[in-house]
VEXKE-693808 format. One record per residue: residue number from 1; x negated, z, y negated of N, C-alpha, C in turn; residue in one letter. Coordinates in pm, whole numbers, always signed. Atoms other than C-alpha are relative to their C-alpha. Last residue first. Example, Ala and Ser with C-alpha at 12.3 -4.5 7.8 and 13.67 -1.06 7.14 Angstrom:
2
2:+82:-6:+119:-1367:+714:+106:+77:+73:-109:s
1:-89:+0:+119:-1230:+780:+450:-90:+0:-120:a
//
This chain:
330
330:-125:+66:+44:+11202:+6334:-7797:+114:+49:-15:x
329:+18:+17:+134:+10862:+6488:-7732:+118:-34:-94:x
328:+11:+116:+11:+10976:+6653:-7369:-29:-67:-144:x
327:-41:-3:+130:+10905:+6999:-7275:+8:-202:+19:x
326:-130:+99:+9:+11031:+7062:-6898:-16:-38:-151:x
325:-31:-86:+136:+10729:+7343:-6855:+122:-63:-45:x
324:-56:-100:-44:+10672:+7191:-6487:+103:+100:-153:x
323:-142:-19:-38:+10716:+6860:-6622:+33:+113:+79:x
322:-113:+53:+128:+10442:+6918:-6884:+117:+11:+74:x
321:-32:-129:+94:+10209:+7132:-6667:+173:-69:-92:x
320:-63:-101:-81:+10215:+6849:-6374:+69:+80:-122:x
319:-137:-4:-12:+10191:+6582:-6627:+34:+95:+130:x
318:-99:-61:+150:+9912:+6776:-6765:+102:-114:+61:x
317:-42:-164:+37:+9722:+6745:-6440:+84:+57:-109:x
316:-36:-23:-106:+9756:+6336:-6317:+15:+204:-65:x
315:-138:+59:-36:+9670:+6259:-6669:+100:+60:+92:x
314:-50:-32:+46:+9359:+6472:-6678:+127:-68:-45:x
313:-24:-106:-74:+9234:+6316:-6345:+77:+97:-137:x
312:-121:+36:-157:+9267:+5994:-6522:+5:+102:+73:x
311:-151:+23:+96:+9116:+6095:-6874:+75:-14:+114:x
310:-93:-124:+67:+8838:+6276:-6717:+151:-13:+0:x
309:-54:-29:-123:+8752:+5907:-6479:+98:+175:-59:x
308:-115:+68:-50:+8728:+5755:-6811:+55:+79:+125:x
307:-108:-10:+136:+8480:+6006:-6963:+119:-79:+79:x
306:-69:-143:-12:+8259:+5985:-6626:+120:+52:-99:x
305:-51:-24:-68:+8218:+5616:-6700:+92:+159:+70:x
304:-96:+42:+38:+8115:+5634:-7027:+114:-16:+118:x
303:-2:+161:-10:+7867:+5838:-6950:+120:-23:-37:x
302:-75:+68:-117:+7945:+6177:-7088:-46:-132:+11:x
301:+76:+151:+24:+7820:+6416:-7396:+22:-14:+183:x
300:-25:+78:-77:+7953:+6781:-7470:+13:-138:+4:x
299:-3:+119:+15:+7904:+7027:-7720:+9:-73:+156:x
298:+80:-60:-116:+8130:+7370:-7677:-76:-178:-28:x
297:+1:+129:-107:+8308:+7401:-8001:-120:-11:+74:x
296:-85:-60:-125:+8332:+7770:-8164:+47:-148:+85:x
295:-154:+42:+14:+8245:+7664:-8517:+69:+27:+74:x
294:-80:-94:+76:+7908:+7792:-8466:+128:-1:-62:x
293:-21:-122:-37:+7875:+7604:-8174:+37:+120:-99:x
292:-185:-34:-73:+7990:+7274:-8334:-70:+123:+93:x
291:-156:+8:+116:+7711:+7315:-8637:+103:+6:+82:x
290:+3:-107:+106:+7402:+7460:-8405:+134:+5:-71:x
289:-54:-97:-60:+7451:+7154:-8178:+34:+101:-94:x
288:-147:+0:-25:+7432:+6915:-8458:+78:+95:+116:x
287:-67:-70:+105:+7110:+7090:-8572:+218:-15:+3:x
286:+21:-117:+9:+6916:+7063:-8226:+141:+26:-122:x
285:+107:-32:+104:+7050:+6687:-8186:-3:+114:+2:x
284:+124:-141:-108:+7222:+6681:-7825:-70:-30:-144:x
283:-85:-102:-43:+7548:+6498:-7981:-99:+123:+58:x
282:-72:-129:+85:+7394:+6243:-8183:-5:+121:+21:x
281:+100:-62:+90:+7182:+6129:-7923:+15:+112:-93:x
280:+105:-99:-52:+7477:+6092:-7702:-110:+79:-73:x
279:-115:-128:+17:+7669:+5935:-7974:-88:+111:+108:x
278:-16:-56:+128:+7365:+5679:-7988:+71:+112:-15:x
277:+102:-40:-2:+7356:+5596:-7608:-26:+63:-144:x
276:-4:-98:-74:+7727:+5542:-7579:-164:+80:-54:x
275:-80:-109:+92:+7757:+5335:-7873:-33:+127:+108:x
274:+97:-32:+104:+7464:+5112:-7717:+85:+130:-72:x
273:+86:-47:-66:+7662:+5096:-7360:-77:+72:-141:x
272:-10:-125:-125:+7974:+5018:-7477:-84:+50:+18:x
271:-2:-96:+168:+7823:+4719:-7749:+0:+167:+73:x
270:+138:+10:+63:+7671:+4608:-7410:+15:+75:-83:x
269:+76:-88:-38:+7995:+4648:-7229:-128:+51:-37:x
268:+106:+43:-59:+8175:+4426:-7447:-94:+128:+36:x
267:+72:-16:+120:+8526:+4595:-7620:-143:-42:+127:x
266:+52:+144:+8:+8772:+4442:-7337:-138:+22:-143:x
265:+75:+68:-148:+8949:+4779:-7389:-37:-116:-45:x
264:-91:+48:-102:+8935:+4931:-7758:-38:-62:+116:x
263:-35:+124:+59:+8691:+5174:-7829:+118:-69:+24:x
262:-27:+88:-32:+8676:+5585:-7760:-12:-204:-92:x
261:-16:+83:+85:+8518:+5876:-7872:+1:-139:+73:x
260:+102:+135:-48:+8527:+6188:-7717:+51:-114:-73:x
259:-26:+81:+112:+8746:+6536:-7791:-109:-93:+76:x
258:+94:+11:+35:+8893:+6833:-7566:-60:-161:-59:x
257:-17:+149:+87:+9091:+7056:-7529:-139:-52:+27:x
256:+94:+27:+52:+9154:+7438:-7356:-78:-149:-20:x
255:+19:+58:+119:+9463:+7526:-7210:-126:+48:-99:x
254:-22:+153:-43:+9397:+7580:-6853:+17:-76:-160:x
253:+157:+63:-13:+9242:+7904:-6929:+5:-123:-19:x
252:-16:+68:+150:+9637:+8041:-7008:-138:-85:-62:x
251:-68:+103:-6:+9646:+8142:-6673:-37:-83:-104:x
250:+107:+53:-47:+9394:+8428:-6683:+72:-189:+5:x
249:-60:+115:-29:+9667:+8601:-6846:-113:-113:+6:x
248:-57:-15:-78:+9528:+8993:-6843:+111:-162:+29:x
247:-153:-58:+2:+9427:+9056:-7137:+57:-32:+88:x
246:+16:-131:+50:+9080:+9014:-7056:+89:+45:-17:x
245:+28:-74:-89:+9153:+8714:-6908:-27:+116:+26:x
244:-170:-11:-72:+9313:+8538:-7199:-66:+100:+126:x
243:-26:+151:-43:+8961:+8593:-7384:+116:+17:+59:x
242:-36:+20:-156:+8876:+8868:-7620:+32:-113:+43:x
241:-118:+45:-42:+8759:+8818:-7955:+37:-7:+132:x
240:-76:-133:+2:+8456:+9025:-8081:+132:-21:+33:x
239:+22:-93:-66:+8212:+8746:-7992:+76:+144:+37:x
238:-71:-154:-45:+8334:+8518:-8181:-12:+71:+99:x
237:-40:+31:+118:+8093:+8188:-8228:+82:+109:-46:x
236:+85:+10:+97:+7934:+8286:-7937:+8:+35:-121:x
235:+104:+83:+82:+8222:+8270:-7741:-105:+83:-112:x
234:-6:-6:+166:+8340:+8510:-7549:-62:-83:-51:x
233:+150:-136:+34:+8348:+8375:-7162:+37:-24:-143:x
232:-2:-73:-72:+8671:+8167:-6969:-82:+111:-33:x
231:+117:+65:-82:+8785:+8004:-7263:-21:+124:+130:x
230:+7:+85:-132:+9125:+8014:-7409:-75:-8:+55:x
229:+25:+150:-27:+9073:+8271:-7705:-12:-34:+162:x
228:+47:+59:-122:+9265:+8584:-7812:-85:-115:+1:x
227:-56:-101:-74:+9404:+8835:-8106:-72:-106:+132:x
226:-28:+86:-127:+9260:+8615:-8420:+20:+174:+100:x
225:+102:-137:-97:+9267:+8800:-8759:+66:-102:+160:x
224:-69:-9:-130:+9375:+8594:-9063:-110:+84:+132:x
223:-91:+8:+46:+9243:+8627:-9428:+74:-62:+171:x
222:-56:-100:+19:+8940:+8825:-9360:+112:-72:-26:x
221:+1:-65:+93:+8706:+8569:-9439:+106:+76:-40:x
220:+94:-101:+36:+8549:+8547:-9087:+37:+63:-154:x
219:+24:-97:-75:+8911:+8464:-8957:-151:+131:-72:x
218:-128:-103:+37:+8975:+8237:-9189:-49:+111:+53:x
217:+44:+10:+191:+8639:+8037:-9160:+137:+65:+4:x
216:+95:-69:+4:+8696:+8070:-8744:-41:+24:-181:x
215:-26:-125:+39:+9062:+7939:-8728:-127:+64:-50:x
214:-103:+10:+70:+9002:+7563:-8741:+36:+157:-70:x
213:+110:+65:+150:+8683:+7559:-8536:+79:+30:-94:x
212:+88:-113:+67:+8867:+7829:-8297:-87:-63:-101:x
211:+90:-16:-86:+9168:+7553:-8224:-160:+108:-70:x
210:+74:+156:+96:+9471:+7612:-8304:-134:+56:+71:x
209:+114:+61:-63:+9745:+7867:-8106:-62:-104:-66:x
208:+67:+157:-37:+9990:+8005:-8394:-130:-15:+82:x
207:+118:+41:-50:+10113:+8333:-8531:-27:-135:+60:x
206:+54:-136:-1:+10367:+8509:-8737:-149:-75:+77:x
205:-45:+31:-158:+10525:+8170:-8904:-117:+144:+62:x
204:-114:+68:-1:+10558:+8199:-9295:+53:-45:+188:x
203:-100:-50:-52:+10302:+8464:-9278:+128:-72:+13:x
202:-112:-77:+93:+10122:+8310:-9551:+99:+50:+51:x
201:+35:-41:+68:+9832:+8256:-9324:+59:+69:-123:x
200:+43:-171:-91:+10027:+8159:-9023:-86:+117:-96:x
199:-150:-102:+8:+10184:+7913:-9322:-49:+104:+105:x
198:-60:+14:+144:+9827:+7753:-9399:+119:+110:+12:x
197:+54:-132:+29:+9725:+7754:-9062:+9:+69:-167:x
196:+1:-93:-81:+9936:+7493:-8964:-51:+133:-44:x
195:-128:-68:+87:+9931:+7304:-9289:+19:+100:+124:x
194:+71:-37:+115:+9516:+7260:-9169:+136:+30:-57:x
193:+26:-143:+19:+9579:+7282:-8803:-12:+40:-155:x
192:+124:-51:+45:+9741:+6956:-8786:-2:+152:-25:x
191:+65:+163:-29:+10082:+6789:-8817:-122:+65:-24:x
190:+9:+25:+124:+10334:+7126:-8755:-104:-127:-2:x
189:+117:+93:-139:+10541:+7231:-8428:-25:-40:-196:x
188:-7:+59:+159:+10751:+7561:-8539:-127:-82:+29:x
187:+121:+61:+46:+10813:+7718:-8177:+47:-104:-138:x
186:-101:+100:+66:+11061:+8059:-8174:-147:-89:-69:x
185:+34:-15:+141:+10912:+8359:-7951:+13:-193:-55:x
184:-9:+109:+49:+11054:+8478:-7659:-50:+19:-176:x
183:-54:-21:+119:+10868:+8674:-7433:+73:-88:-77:x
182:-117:+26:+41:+10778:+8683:-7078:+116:+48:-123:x
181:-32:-144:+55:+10410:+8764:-7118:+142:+68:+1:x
180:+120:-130:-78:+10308:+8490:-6881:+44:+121:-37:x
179:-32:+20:-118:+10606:+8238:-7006:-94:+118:+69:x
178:-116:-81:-2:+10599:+8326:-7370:+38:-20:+165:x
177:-4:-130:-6:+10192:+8266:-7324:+162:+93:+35:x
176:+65:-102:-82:+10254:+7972:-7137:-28:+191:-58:x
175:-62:-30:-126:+10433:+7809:-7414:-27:+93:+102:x
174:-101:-80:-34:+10211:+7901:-7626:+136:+17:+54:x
173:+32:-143:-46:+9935:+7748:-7463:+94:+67:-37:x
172:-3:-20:-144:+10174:+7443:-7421:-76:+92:+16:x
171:-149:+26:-55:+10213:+7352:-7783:+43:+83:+129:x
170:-43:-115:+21:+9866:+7413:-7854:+118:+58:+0:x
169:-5:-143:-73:+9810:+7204:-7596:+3:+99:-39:x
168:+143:-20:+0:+9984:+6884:-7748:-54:+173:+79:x
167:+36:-15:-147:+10370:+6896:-7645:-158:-4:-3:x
166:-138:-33:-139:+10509:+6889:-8045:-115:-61:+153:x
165:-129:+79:-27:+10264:+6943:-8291:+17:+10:+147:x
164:+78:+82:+89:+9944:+7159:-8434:+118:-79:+16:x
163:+90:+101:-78:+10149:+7467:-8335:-62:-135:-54:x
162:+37:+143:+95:+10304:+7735:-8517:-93:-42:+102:x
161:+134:+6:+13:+10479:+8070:-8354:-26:-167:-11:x
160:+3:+186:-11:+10801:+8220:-8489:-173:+17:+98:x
159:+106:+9:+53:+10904:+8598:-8453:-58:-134:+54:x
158:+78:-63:+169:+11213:+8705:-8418:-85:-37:-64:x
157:+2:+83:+120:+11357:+8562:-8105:-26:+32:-120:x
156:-32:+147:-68:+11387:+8850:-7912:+33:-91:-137:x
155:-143:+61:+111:+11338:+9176:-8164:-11:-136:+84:x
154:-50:-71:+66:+11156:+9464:-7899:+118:-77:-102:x
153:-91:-93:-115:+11020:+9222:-7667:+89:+80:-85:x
152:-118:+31:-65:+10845:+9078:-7924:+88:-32:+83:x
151:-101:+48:+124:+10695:+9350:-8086:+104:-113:+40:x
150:-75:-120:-7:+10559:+9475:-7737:+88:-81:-135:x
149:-169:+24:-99:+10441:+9136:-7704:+81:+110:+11:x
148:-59:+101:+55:+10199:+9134:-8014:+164:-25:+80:x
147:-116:-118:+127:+10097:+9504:-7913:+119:-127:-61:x
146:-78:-101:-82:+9945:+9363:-7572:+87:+73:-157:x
145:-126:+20:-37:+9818:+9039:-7767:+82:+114:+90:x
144:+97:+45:-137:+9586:+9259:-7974:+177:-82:+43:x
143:+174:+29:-4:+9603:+9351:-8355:-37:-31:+136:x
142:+68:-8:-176:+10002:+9364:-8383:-173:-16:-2:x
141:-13:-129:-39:+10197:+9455:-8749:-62:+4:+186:x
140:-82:-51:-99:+10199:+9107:-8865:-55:+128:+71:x
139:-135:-56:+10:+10069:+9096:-9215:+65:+44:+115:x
138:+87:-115:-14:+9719:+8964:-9101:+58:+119:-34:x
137:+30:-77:+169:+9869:+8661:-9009:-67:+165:-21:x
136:-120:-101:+92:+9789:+8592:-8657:-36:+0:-128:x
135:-39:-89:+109:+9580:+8357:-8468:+92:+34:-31:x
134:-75:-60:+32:+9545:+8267:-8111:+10:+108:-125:x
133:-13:-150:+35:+9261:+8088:-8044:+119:+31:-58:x
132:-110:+29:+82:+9179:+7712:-7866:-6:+232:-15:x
131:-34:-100:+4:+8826:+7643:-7740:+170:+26:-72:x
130:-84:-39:+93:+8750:+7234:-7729:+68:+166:+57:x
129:-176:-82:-57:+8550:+7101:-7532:+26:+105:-112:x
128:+9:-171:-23:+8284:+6830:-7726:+96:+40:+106:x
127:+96:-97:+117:+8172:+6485:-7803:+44:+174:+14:x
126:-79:-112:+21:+8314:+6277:-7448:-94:+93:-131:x
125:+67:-164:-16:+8142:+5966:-7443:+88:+66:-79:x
124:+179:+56:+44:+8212:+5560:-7476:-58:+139:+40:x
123:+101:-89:+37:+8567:+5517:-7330:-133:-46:+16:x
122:+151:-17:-87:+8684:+5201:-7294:-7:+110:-132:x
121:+150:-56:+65:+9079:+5185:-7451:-91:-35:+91:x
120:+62:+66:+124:+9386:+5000:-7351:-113:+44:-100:x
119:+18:+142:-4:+9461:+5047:-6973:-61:-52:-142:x
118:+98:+50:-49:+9437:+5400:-6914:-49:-121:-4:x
117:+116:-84:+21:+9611:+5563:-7227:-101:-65:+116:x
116:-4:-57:-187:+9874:+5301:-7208:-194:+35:-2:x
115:+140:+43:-74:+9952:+5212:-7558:-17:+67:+111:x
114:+42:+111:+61:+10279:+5194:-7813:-156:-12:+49:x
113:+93:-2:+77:+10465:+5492:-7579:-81:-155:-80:x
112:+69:+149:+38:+10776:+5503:-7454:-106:+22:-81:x
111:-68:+77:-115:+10958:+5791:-7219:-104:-149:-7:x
110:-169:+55:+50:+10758:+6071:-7429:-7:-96:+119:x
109:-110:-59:+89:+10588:+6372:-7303:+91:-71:-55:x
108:-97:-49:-106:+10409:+6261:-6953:+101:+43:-108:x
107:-80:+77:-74:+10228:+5996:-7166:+87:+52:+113:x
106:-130:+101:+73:+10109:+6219:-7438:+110:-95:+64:x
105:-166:-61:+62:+9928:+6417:-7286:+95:-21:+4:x
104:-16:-56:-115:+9597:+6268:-7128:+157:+61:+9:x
103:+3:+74:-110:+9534:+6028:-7439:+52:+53:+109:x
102:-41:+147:-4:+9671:+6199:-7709:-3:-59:+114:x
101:-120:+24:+36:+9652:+6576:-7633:+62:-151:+37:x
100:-57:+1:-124:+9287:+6501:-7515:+173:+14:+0:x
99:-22:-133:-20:+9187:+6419:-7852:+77:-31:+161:x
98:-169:-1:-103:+9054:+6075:-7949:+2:+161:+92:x
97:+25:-128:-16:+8810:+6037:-8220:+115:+45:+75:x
96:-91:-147:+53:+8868:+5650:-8204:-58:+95:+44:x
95:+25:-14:-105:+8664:+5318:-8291:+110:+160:-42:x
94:-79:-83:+72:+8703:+5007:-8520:+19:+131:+130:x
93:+26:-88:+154:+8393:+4859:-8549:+149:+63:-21:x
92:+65:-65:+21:+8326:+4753:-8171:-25:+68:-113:x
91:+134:-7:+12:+8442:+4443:-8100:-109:+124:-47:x
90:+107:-15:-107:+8761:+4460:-7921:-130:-52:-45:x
89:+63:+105:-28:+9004:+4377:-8218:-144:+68:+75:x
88:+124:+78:+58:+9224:+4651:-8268:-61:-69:+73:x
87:-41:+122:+2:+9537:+4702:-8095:-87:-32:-134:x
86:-74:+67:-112:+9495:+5047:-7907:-29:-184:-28:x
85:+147:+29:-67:+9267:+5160:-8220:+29:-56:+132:x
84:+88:+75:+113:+9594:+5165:-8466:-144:-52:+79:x
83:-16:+137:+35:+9780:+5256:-8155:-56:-83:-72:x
82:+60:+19:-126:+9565:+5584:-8098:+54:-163:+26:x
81:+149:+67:+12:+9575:+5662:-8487:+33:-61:+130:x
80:+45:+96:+132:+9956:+5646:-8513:-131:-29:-1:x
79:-11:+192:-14:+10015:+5798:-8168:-52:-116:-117:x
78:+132:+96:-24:+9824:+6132:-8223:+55:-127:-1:x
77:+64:-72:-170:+10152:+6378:-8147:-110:-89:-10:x
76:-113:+48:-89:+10350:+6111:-8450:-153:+55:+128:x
75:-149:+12:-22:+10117:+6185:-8736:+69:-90:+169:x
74:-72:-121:-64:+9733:+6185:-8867:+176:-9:+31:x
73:-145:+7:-12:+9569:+5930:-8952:+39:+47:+106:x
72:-120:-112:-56:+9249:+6034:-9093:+122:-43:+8:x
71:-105:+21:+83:+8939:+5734:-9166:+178:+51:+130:x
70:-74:-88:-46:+8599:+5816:-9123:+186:-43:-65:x
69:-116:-64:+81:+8390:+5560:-9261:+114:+80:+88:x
68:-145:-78:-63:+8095:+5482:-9035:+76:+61:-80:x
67:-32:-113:-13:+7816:+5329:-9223:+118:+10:+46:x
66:-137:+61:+75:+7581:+5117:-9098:+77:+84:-52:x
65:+49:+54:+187:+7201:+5184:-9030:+146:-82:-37:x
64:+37:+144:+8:+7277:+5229:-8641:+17:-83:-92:x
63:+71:+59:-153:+7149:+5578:-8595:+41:-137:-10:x
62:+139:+3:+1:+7186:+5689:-8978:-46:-62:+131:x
61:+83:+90:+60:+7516:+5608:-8953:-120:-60:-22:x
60:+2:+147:-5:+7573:+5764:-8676:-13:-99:-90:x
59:+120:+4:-103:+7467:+6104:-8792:-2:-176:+25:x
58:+19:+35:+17:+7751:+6005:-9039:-188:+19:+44:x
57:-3:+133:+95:+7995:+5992:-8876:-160:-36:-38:x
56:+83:+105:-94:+7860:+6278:-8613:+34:-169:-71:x
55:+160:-27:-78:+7921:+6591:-8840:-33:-137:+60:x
54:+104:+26:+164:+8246:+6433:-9068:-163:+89:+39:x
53:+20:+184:+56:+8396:+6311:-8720:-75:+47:-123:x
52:+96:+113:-119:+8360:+6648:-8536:-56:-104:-87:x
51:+112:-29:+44:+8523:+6877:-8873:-125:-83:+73:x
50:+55:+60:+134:+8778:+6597:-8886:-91:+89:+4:x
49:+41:+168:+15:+8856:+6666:-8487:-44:-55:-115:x
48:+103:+65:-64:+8833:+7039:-8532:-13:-130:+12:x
47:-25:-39:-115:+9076:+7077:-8766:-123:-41:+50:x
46:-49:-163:-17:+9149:+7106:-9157:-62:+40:+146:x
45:+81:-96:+29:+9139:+6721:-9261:+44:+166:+26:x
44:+0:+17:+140:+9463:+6516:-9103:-197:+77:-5:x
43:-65:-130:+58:+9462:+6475:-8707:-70:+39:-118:x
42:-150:-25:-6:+9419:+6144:-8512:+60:+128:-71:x
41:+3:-124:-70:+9056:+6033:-8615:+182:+46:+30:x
40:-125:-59:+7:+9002:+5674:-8672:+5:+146:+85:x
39:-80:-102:-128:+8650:+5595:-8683:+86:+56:-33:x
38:-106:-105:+60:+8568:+5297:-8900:-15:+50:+130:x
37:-78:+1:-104:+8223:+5058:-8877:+107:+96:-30:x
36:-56:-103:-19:+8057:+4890:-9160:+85:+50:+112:x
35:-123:-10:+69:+7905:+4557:-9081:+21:+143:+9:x
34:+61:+88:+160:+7609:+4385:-8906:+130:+60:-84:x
33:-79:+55:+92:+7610:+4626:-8586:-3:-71:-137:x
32:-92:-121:+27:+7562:+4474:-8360:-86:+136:-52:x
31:-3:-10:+110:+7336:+4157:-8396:+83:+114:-51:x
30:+120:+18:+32:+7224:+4145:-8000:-38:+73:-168:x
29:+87:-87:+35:+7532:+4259:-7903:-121:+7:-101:x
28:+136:+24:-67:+7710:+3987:-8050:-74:+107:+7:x
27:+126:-115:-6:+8093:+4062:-8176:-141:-49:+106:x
26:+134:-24:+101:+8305:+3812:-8312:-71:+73:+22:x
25:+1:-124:+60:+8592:+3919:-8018:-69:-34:-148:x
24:-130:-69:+88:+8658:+3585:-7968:+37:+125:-49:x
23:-52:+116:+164:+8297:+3488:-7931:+107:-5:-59:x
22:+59:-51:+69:+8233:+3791:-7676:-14:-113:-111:x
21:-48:-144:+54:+8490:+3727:-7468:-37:+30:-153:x
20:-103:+34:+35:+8366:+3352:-7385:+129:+106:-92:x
19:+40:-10:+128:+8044:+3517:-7326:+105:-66:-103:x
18:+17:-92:+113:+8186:+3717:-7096:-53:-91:-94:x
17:-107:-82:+113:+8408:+3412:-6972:-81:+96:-22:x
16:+14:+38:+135:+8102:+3141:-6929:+117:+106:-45:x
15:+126:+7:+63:+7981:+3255:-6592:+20:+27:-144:x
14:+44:-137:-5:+8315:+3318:-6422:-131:+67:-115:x
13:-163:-21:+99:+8462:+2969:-6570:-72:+161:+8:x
12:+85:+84:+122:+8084:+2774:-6405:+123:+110:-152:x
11:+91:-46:+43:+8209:+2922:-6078:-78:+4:-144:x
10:-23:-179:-4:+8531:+2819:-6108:-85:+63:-6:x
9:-47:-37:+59:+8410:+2466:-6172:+48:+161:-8:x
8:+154:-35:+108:+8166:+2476:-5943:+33:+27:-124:x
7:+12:-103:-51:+8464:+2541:-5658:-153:+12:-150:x
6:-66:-93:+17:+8668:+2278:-5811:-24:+146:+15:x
5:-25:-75:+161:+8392:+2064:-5808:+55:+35:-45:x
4:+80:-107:+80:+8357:+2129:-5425:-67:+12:-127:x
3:+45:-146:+22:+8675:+2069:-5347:-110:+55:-32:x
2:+20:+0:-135:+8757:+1729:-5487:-47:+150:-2:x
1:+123:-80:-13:+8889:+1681:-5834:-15:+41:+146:x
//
């Protein structure tokens, strides 16, 4: 072959690999979607991420006349969903509700992971931020965190506190709190806010950071009593809850979450682009706002680009926190 049908050839290879992509994927914009689609969510029913996915499932259905089955696997710090959608087939029907834990987290906490948070997804848009609150049972003898740390100060090690699991940020706000308040208090790491709040509710652990969608229906029905939330202003959604700054640990701002919905990489920019523009829609409807503010989620919608660049500057910042805090998953 002489050089310059080696050079038309290469040219002719550039041309024909997206669409070369897009025939081994099976996916054609044009005809997307012709099929049911799944969104894997990483944390059981109970929490903000299943209350997200069962609001904008099936908004999306209605937006691209298919239906989105929601489907909860929950376990191992997010890995089980985030692999399951790591090493799906790049066309566009199998997609994730991906928590900042997982993607941004996760890779300063263990040694080995089964996907590389920057290399094997395309983000599509970020769906909310995420508030986190400090409930109590309603048994424990403290009503603000200034009485919570007098108690323990008074019995070291005494008094547990519950987290959704191991190094996620509810993990690491209370960390920070026994680090700000300098207290110790004994962590009980659990799979989700929904057995989480379960035992802070039966007093089986005295209190627990989750997130204010999770706590707020307890809270209003009297069967737990929140003492703080992560944001920088009262929410809305609680108004009568102070914020870390009010009490005096302005620190503890940093933990606050947050959720978007990813594909796998090599998923065709086209499909990329249309999911983006739909979830957007979703996400600024009058009534779907209404439902994650009164839950105490902030909404929030992203190019797809801006979402990716999150995940990489939130990489680079939670493995500061993580190896300053020394927790490790293992």
């Amino acid at each position: 072959m002489n050089g310059k049908s080696e050079r038309q050839s290469r040219a002719l290879a550039w041309v024909l690999w997206p669409l070369a992509a897009l025939v081994w994927s099976g996916a054609s914009p044009a005809a997307y979607p012709d099929r049911p689609l799944r969104l894997v969510v990483s944390f059981p029913p109970g929490g903000s991420a299943d209350f997200q996915a069962r609001i904008v499932g099936p908004k999306l259905t209605e937006q691209l006349r298919q239906q989105v089955v929601i489907d909860n696997r929950s376990g191992g710090s997010g890995v089980v969903a985030l692999e399951i959608v790591a090493k799906a087939a790049p066309d566009g029907y199998t997609l994730l509700l991906g928590p900042m834990s997982g993607l941004a987290m996760n890779p300063a906490l263990f040694s080995k992971l089964p996907y590389d948070s920057a290399r094997d997804f395309a983000p599509i848009s970020m769906t909310s931020r995420v508030t986190l609150a400090l409930a109590a049972s309603v048994s424990l003898p403290a009503n603000s965190v200034k009485e919570l740390v007098a108690l323990a100060k008074a019995s070291p090690g005494k008094f547990t506190y519950g987290s959704t699991g191991i190094g996620n940020v509810t993990h690491l706000a209370g960390e920070m709190l026994k680090t700000n308040a300098g207290i110790d208090l004994v962590h009980v790491p659990y799979k989700g806010a929904g057995p989480q709040l379960i035992d802070v509710i039966s007093g089986n652990v005295a209190v627990g950071f989750t997130s204010l969608t999770a706590a707020i229906p307890h809270v209003r029905s009297g069967r737990l009593k929140a003492l703080v939330v992560t944001s920088k202003q009262r929410s809305s959604a609680a108004p009568d809850i102070p914020t870390v700054s009010e009490v005096g640990m302005p620190e503890i701002e940093i933990a606050t979450g947050w959720f978007g919905i990813l594909a796998p990489a090599h998923t065709p920019k086209a499909i990329i682009s249309r999911l983006n523009a739909e979830i957007v829609k979703v996400i600024k409807m009058p009534d779907v706002q209404t439902r994650f503010t009164g839950q105490g989620l902030d909404p929030a919608t992203s190019t797809a680009e801006e979402f990716a660049a999150l995940i990489k500057s939130d990489l680079v910042k939670w493995a500061k926190v993580i190896k300053q805090a020394g927790i490790r998953a293992e």
